[in-house]
NUGU-163662 format. One line per 4 residues: their letters; for each residue x, y, z of C-alpha. Coordinates in nm, 3 decimals, always signed. Last residue first. Layout:
// residues N
a	X,Y,Z | ...
//
This chain:
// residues 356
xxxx	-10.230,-2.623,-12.201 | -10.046,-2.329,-12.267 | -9.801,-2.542,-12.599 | -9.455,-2.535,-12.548
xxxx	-9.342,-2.829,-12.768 | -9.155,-3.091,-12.512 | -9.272,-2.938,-12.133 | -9.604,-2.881,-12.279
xxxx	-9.744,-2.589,-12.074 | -9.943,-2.499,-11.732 | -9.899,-2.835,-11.561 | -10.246,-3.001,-11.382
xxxx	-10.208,-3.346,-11.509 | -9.863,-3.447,-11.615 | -9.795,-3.460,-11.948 | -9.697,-3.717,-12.244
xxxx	-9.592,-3.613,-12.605 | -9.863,-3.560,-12.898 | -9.723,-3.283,-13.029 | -10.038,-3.020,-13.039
xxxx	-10.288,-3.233,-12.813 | -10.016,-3.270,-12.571 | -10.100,-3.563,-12.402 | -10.257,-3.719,-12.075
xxxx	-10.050,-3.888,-11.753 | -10.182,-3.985,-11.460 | -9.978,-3.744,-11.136 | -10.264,-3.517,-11.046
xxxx	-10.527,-3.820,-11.006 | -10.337,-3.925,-10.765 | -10.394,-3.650,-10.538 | -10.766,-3.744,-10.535
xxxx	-10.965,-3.458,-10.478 | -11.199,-3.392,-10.181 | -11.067,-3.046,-10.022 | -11.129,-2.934,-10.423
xxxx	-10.813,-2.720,-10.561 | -10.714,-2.813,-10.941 | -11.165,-2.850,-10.936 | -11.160,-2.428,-10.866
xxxx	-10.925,-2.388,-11.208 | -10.653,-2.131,-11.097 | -10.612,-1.804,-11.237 | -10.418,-1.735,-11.554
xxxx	-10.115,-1.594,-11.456 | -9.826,-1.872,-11.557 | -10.019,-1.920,-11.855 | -10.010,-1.568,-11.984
xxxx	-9.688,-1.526,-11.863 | -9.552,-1.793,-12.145 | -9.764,-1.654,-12.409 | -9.606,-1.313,-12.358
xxxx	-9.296,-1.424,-12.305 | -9.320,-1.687,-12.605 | -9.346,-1.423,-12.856 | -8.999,-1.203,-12.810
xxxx	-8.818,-1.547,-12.724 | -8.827,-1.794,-12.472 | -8.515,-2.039,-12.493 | -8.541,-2.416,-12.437
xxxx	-8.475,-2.664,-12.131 | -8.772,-2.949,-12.049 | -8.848,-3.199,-11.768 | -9.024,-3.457,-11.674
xxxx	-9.027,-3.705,-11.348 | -9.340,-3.459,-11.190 | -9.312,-3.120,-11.324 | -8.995,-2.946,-11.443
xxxx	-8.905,-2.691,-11.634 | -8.574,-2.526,-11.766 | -8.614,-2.171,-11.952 | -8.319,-1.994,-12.104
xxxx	-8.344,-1.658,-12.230 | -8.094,-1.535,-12.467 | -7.791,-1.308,-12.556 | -7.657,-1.191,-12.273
xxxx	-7.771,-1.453,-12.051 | -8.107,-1.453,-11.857 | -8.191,-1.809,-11.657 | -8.537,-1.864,-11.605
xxxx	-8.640,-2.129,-11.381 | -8.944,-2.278,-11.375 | -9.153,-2.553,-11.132 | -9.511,-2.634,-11.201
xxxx	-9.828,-2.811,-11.047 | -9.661,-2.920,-10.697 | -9.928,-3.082,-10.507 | -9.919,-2.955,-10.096
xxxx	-10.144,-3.192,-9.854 | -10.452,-3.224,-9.659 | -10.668,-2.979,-9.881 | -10.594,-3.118,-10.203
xxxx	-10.362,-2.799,-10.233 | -10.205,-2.650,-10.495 | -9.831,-2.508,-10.626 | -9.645,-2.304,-10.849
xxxx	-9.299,-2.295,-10.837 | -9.081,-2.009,-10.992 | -8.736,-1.880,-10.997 | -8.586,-1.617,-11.174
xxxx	-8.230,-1.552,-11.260 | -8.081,-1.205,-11.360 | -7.772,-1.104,-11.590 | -7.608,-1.424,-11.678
xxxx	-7.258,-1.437,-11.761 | -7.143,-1.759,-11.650 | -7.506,-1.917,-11.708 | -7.468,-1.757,-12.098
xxxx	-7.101,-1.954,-12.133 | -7.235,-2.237,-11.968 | -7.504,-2.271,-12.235 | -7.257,-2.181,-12.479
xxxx	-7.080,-2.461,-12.381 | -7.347,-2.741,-12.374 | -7.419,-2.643,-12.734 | -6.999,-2.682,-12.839
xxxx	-7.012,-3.004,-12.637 | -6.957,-2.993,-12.312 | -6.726,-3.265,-12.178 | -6.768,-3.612,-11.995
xxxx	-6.535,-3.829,-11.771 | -6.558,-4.267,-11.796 | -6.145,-4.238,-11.832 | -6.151,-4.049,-12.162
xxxx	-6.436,-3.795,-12.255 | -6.798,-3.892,-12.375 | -6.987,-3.603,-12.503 | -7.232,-3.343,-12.391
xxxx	-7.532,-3.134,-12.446 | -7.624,-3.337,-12.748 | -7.965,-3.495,-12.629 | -7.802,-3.840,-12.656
xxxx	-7.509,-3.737,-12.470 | -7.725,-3.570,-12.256 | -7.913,-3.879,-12.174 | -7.579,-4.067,-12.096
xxxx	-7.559,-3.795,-11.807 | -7.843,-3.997,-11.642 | -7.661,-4.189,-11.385 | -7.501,-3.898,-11.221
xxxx	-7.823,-3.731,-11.170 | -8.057,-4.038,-11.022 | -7.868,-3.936,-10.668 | -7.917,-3.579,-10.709
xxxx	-8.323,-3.642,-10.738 | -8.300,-3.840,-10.458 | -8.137,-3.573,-10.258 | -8.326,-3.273,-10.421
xxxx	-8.687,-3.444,-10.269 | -8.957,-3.202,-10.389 | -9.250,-3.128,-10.084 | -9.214,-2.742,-10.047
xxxx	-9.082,-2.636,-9.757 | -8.710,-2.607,-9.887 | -8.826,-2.357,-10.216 | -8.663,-2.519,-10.534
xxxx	-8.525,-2.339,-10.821 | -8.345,-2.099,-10.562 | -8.168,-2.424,-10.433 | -7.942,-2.534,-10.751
xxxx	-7.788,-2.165,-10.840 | -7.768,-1.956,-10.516 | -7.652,-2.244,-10.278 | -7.861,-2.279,-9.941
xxxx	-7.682,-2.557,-9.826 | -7.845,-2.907,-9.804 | -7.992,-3.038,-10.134 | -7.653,-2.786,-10.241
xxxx	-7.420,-3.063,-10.124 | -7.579,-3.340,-10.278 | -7.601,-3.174,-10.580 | -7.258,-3.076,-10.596
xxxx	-7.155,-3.429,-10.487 | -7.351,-3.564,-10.795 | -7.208,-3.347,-11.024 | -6.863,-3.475,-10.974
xxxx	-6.950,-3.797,-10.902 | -7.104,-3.838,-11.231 | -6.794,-3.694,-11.419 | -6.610,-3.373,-11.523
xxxx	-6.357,-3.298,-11.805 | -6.270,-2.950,-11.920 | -6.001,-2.874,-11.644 | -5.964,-2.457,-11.651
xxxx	-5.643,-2.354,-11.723 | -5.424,-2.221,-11.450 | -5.407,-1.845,-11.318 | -5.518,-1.917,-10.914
xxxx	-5.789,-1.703,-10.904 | -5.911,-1.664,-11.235 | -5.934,-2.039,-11.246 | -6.106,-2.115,-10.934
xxxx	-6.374,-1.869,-11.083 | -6.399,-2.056,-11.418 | -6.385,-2.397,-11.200 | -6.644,-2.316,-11.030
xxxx	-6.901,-2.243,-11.347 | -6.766,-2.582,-11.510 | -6.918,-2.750,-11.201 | -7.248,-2.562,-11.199
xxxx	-7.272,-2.618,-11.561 | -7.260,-2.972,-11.470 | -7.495,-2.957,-11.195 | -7.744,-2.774,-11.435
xxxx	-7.702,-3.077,-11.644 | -7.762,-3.335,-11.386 | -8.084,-3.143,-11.305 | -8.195,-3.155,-11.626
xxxx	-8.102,-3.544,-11.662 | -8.297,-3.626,-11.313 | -8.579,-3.438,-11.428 | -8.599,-3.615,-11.740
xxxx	-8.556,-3.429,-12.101 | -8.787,-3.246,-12.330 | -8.632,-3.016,-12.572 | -8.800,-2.679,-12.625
xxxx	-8.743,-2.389,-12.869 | -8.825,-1.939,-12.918 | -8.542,-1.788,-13.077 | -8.722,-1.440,-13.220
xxxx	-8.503,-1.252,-13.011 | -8.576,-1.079,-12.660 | -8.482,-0.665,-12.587 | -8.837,-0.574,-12.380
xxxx	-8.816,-0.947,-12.198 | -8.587,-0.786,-12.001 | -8.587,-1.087,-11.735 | -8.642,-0.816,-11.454
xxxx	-8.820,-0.609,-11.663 | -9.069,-0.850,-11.828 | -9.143,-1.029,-11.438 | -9.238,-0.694,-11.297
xxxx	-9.483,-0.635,-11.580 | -9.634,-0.988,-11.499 | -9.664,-0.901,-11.162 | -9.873,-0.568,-11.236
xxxx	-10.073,-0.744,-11.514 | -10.218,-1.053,-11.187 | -10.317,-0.736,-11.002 | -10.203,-0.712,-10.654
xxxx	-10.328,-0.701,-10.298 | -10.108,-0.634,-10.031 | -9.880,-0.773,-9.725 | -9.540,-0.665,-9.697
xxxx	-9.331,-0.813,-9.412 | -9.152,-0.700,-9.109 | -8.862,-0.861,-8.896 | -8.646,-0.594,-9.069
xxxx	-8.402,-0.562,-9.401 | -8.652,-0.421,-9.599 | -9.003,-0.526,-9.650 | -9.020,-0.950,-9.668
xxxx	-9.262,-1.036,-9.916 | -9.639,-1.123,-9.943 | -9.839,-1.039,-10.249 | -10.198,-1.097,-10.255
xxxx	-10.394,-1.220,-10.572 | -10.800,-1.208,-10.529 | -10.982,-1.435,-10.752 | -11.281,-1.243,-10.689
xxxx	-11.476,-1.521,-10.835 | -11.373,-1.734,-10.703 | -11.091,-1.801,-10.427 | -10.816,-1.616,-10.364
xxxx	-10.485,-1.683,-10.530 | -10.145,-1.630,-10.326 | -9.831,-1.520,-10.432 | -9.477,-1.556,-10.273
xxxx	-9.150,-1.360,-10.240 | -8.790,-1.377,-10.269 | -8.588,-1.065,-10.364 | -8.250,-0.923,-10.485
xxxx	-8.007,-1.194,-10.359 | -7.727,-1.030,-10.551 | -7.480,-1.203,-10.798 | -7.587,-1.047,-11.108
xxxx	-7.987,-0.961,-11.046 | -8.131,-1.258,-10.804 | -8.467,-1.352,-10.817 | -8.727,-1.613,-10.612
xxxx	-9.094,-1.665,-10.666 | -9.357,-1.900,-10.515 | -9.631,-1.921,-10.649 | -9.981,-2.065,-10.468
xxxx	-10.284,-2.186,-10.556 | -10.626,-2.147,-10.389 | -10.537,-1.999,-10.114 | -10.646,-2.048,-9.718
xxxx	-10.412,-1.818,-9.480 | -10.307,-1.563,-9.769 | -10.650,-1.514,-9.898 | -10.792,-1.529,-9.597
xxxx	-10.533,-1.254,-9.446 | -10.594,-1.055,-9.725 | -10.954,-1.034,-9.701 | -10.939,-0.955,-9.331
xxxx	-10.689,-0.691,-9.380 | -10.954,-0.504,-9.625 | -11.262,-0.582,-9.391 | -11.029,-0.321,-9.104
xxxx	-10.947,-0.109,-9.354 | -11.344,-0.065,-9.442 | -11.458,-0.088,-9.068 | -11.182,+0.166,-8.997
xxxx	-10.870,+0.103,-8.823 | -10.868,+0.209,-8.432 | -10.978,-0.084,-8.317 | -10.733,-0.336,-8.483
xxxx	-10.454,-0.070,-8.306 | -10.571,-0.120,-7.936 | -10.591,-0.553,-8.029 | -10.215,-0.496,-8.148
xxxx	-10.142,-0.326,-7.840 | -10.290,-0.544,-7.582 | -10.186,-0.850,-7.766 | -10.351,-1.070,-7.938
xxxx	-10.353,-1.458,-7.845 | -10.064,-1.657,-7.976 | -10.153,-1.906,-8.241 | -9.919,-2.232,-8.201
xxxx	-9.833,-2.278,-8.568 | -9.991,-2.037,-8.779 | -9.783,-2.171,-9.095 | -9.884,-1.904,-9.412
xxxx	-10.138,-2.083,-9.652 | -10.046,-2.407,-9.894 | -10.175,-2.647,-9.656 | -10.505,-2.489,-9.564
xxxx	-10.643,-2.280,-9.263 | -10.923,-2.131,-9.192 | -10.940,-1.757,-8.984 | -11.074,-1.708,-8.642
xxxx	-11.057,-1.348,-8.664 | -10.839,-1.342,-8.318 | -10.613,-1.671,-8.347 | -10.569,-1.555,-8.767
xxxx	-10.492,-1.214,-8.597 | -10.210,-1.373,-8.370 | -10.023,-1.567,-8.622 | -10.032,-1.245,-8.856
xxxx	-9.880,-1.001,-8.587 | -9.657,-1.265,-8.482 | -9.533,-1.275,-8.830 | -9.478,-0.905,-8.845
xxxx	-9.678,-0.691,-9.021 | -9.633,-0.413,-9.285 | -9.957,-0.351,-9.483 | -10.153,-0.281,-9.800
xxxx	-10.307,-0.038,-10.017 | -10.369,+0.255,-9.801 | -10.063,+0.432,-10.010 | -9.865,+0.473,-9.681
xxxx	-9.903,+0.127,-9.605 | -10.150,+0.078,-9.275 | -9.991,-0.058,-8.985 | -9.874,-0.365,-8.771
//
């Protein structure tokens, strides 16, 4: 464990952390890091606690409740071309400092990164790697279920193989695919950590992929109806000219983010929002879900802003009460701009757009 160069954070390693929450006696909720069996400090660790300063040592103590008892959570994961470029998660404080800490693996060691951020530094991070700077003005939404977005990416998973299969063995790429098809992809990446399917979920966080990739192959009617794709011969399906140039961006796509935002009732973890943006040389595609719903449109030059805006406003204390009712999370309300049913607790209209 040891001070950041800057004095603004720290590099720790996960006994380190499991050992100071033991020796500060820190809470813990759902949402924070796992302590797990808490070891009890070490000779050396407890010979370098005293030899920080009162004010460096209240600074790690901050952190460490922020990070062991949040508010919210998000949970981010990119990849630039086809590198694994980061994955890392943020953690509200609670009022009124609303204090955001950023945690993240440093390197390629057994240490992580542990400081304070500002909600605008993020946000800036987010712009470049999405490069929000060079967005059109194509800003839309089209509401579909989770099962049928899902069953879509699957699709464009499947067309994405066969691209590569293709320039490998020289033969024309097979336009037709089916429910099985998708579904086995699914299936398969609900267990293996594949780039496309599994960074728009993190593993420990309570969304069930298999039963999700089950309900898949049965909703590819909906994207018939949506116009993503059309009926083929012999019960197969094909992209439509839409459905292809949204392969056509995923093929080429020049960074992928992935984000889930989460709370706590204080005995178990609610999932408020999960994102993934998808940028393609010419636009940026946005699928959403929360709860059964979901949504796929393009952000453009003024829904970034608006768009980051709601992902980084800071959590309403009442999303977060020990004592609320989970259930409560999941009734249904509406869209005061459209009118269309939402989930209690998401950050935008999954069918106009709106910040709710």
């Amino acid at each position: 464990m040891r001070l950041m160069d800057d004095g603004n954070g720290w590099l720790v390693t996960y006994t380190d952390l499991q050992a100071l929450v033991g020796k500060l006696g820190l809470a813990v909720n759902p949402l924070g890091v796992t302590a797990g069996q808490v070891p009890r400090p070490s000779d050396s660790l407890e010979q370098e606690w005293s030899q920080y300063s009162a004010g460096e040592q209240e600074m790690l103590r901050s952190i460490l409740t922020t990070l062991y008892n949040p508010r919210q959570i998000m949970q981010l994961s990119w990849t630039i071309g086809d590198v694994v470029f980061q994955y890392s998660t943020l953690f509200w404080g609670v009022a009124p400092s609303n204090e955001l800490v950023w945690l993240t693996r440093a390197g390629e060691g057994k240490q992580y990164q542990l400081q304070t951020v500002t909600a605008e530094e993020v946000s800036r991070l987010l712009t470049d790697l999405v490069g929000a700077a060079s967005l059109s003005d194509d800003n839309s939404n089209q509401s579909l279920s989770a099962a049928a977005l899902l069953g879509l990416l699957g699709a464009s998973e499947v067309m994405k193989q066969r691209y590569h299969q293709s320039m490998l063995t020289h033969q024309t790429i097979e336009p037709g695919f089916n429910g099985e098809q998708v579904h086995s992809f699914l299936a398969e990446s609900s267990q293996v950590d594949a780039r496309w399917v599994l960074c728009f979920w993190e593993k420990t966080l309570p969304i069930d992929m298999t039963v999700l990739a089950k309900q898949a192959k049965d909703v590819l009617p909906q994207l018939v109806q949506a116009g993503w794709i059309q009926a083929a011969t012999d019960g197969n399906f094909q992209f439509t000219e839409a459905g292809l140039l949204l392969v056509e961006e995923i093929l080429n796509e020049k960074a992928k983010l992935a984000i889930t935002i989460a709370n706590t009732d204080g005995e178990e973890i609610l999932i408020e929002e999960t994102i993934l943006l998808v940028r393609g040389p010419q636009s940026l595609w946005l699928f959403s879900i929360n709860g059964d719903q979901g949504g796929i449109g393009r952000v453009g030059n003024s829904g970034w802003p608006a768009l980051t805006e709601v992902l980084f406003r800071p959590p309403l204390q009442n999303e977060v009460e020990v004592n609320s009712d989970p259930k409560v999370d999941k009734q249904l309300r509406f869209c005061p701009q459209c009118g269309a049913g939402i989930v209690i607790g998401g950050q935008f209209c999954s069918s106009c757009g709106k910040a709710l």
